[in-house]
C-alpha positions, 0 to 999 in steps of 0.5 A, a space after each residue: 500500500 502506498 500514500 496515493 493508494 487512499 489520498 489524492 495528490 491534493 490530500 498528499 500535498 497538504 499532508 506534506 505541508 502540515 507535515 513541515 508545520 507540525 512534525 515533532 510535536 506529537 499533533 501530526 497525526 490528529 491533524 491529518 486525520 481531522 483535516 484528511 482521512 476523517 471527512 473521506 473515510 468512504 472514498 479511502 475505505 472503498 479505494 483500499 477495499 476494506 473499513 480502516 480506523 482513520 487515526 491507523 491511516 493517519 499515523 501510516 503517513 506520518 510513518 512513511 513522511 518520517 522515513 522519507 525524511 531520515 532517507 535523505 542522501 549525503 551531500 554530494 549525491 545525485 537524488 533526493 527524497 522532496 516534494 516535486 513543485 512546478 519550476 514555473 508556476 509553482 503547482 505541487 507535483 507530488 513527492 518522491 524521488 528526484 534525480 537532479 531534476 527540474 520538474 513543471 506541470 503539463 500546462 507549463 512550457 519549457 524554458 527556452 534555450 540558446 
């Protein structure tokens, strides 16, 4: 089972963004929850096939962002574990690997070069 198995890229994004305000301080989970999980329980308990207890899902993510977090390469290494965000506009792309990558969303053009 992944993240993106039960949340929507939109969900993922704003998981990782309270992840940034929250992590450490014991309310991750419980806000995940509240904000996330609890008010999709049906479309999540459909999309896994089976019924979860939201604060299991919620503490599942949180356990998958703090392992991508103590993933995070040496400096001088090719790849990162990040959150992928658009280098025009700024549109969230998701989270995963990047390998010296310089991501933009479908509606964005390239650069140009000379």
């Amino acid at each position: 089972m992944t993240l993106k198995d039960f949340l929507t890229d939109a969900e993922l994004a704003r998981a990782i963004e309270i992840w940034h305000e929250l992590k450490g301080t014991g309310r991750f989970a419980a806000e995940v929850e509240r904000q996330l999980i609890a008010p999709n329980m049906a479309r999540i308990n459909q999309a896994l096939g089976q019924e979860n207890h939201p604060r299991y899902l919620a503490y599942a993510v949180e356990f998958v962002l703090t392992e991508c977090e103590h993933q995070q390469p040496q400096p001088g290494y090719l790849w990162e574990m990040a959150e992928d965000r658009c280098q025009t506009c700024g549109r969230t792309l998701g989270f995963g690997v990047r390998f010296l990558h310089v991501g933009r969303c479908d509606t964005c053009l390239p650069p140009t070069t000379h």
